[in-house]
C-alpha positions in Angstrom: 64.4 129.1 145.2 64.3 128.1 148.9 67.0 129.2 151.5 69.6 126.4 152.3 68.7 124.9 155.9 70.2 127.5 158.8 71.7 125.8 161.7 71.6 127.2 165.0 74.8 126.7 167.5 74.4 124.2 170.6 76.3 124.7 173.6 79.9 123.2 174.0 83.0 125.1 176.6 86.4 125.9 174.8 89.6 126.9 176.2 89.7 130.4 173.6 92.1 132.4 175.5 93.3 130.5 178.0 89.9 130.0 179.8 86.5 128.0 179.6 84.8 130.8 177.2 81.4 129.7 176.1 81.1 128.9 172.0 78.5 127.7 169.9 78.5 124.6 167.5 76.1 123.7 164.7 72.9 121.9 166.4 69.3 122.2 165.3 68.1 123.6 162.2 66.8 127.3 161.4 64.4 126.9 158.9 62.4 130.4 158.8 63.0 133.8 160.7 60.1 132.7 162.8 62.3 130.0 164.7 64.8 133.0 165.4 63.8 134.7 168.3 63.8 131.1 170.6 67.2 130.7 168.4 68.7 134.0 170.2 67.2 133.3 173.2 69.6 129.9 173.3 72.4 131.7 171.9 76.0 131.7 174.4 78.8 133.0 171.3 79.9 135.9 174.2 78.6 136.6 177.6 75.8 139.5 176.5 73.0 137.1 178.0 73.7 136.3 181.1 72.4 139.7 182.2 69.9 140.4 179.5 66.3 140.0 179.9 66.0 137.9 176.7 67.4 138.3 173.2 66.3 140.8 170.9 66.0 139.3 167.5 64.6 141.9 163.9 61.4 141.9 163.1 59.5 142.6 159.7 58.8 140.8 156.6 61.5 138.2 154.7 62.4 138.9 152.1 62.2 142.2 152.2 64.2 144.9 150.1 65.3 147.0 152.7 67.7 146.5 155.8 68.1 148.7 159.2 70.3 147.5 161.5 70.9 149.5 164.4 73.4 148.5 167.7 71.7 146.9 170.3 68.8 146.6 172.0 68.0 149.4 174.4 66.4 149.3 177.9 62.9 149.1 176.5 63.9 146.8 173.8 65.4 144.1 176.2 62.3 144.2 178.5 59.6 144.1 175.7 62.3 141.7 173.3 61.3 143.8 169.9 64.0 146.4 168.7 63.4 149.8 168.5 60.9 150.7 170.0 61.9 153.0 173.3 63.2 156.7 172.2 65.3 156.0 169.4 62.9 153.9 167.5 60.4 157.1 167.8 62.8 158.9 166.3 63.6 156.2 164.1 59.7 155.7 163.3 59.0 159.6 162.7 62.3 159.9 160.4 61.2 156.6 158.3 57.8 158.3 158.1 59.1 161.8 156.9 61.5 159.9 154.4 58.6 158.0 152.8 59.9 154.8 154.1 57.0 152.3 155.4 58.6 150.5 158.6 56.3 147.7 158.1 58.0 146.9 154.5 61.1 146.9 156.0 63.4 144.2 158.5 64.8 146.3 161.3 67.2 144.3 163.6 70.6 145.2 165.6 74.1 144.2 165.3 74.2 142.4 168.8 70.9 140.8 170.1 71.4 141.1 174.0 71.4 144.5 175.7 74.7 145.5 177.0 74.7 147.8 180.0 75.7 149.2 183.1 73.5 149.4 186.6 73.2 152.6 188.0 70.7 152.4 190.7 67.7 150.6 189.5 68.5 152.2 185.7 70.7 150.2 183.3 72.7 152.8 181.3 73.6 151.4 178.0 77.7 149.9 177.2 78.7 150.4 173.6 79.4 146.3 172.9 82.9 145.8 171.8 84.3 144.4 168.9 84.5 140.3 170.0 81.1 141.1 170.5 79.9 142.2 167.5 81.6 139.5 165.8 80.3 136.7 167.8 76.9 138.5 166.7 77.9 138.4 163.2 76.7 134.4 162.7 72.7 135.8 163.6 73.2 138.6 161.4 74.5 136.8 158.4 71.2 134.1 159.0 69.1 137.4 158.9 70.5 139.0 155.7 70.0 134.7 154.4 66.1 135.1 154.6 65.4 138.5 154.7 67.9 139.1 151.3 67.2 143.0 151.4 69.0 145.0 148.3 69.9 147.7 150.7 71.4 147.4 154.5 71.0 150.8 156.2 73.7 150.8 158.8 72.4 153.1 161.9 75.9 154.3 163.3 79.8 152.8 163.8 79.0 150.0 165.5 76.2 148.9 163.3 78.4 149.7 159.9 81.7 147.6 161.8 78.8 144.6 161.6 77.6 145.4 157.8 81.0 146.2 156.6 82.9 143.9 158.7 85.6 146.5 159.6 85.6 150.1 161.1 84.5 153.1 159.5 84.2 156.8 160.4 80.3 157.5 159.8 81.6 160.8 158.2 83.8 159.2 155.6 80.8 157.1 154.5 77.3 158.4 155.1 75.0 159.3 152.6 76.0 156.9 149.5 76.1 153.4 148.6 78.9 150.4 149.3 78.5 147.2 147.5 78.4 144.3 149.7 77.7 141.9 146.6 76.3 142.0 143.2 72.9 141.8 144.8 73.5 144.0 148.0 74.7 147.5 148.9 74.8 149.1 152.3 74.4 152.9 153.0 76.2 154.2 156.5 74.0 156.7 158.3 73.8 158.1 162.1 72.2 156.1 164.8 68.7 158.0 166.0 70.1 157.7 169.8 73.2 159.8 168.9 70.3 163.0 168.3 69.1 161.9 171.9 72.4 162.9 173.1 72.8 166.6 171.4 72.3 169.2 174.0 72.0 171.9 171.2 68.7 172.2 170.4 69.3 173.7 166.7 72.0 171.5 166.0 70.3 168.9 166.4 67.2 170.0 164.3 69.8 170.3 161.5 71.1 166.7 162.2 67.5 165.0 162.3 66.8 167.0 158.8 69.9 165.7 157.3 69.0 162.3 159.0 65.8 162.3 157.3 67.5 163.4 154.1 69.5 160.1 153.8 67.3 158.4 154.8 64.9 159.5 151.9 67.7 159.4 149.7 68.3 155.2 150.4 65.0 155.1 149.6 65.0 156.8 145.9 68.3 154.9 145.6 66.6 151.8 146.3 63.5 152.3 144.0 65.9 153.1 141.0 67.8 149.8 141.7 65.0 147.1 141.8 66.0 143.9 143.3 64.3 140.5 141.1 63.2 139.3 144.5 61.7 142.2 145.7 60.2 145.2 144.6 60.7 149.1 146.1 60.2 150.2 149.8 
């Protein structure tokens, strides 16, 4: 069956709150995943890309039966416009490897496309996007999960799960198992690789990264038990 045209917003000014906000309204038409990443780069639903480098759309195959979506781009990610690939993503790559997880089966994107920081210096040190935020990056998310139709969305940390779930969760109440989304979809809630970045204890964080991996693998062998008609394992 083919996707249903995707429409991409054009520009128009509304008076949300008082004052001349930017918003988007329906405009040209998002055929494929392929058209994304020019898509983003036009995108003015909140005020993320007036500093940005460029949007940073997901990348891997559609469809595809598996999901990661992380926060936002990093440094590295908004310079090079692909998503994960600075320190996190090598933590990201090495736990996907250990978990028998093949990164180039699988559709890794972020919750909000435009990194979100604050200069120190010449560094950017990364802001934690807020809510209005994430919800006006909802509408590219929800044209990503349209294509890509993964039967698993692995949700790398709070803000990533507030996206997938559409409200806020405590990443201890729900890591490690399952949520339906739909009859076809289910997310699993896991840590975000950047948050082992930030452990000072050395051994601690060898015990997060093992149980990291552990979820990971255990997505996966939830996932292969659960075949999707569109798709087969990861």
């Amino acid at each position: 069956m083919r996707d249903p045209e995707l429409r991409t917003p054009s520009v128009r000014k509304t008076p949300a709150s008082g004052r001349g906000s930017v918003s988007l309204v329906e405009g040209r038409v998002l055929r494929s995943l392929r058209e994304l990443r020019a898509a983003t780069n036009e995108c003015r639903r909140c005020q993320l890309y007036r500093l940005a480098t460029q949007g940073v759309p997901g990348e891997g195959p559609a469809p595809a039966p598996l999901m990661l979506v992380g926060e936002q781009p990093g440094d590295q990610e908004d310079l090079a416009g692909r998503p994960f690939i600075g320190p996190a993503g090598a933590i990201l790559d090495r736990a996907l490897y250990e978990a028998g997880i093949d990164r180039d089966k699988t559709y890794v994107t972020n919750a909000v496309k435009h990194f979100k920081f604050e200069p120190r210096g010449k560094r950017r040190l990364h802001a934690k996007p807020n809510t209005q935020e994430i919800q006006a990056c909802n509408w590219w998310l929800a044209q990503e999960l349209q294509h890509v139709k993964p039967r698993l969305v692995i949700a790398l940390g709070a803000s990533a799960a507030r996206a997938v779930l559409g409200r806020t969760v405590t990443i201890s109440s729900m890591r490690g198992a399952a949520t339906p989304l739909s009859e076809e979809r289910d997310a699993w809630v896991t840590i975000h690789p950047s948050y082992l970045l930030r452990m000072p204890d050395e051994i601690q964080q060898r015990a997060e990264y093992a149980r990291f991996v552990q979820e990971l693998e255990a997505a996966r062998e939830w996932l292969q038990a659960r075949p999707s008609s569109e798709s087969s394992g990861a």
